[in-house]
C-alpha positions, 0 to 999 in steps of 0.5 A: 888838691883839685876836687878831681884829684880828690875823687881819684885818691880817694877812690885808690883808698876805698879799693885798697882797703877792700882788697887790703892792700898795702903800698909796697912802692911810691916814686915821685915823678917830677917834670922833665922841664923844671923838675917840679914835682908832677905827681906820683907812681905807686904799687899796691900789693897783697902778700907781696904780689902786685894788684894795683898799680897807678900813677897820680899826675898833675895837670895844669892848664 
């Protein structure tokens, strides 16, 4: 995992465990191409409602 990528999980983690949230949803996306797997779609949620959502995504040059 890039630095990056690091920085941005890590900064999801820091939010939802301050906001106590809970994942309710996590979708692979793969790529249209090949099918390889690209990155990622979650929902966050408190009490059942939605406060963050996000995708997490490959990047290769």
């Amino acid at each position: 995992m890039s630095l990056s990528a690091e920085l941005c999980l890590g900064t999801v983690e820091a939010i939802a465990t301050r906001l106590d949230l809970e994942e309710t949803e996590s979708t692979p996306l793969k790529s249209a191409m090949d099918g390889s797997p690209v990155g990622v779609h979650r929902v966050l949620a408190r009490d059942g409602v939605a406060a963050l959502v996000y995708v997490a995504m490959t990047v290769e040059a």
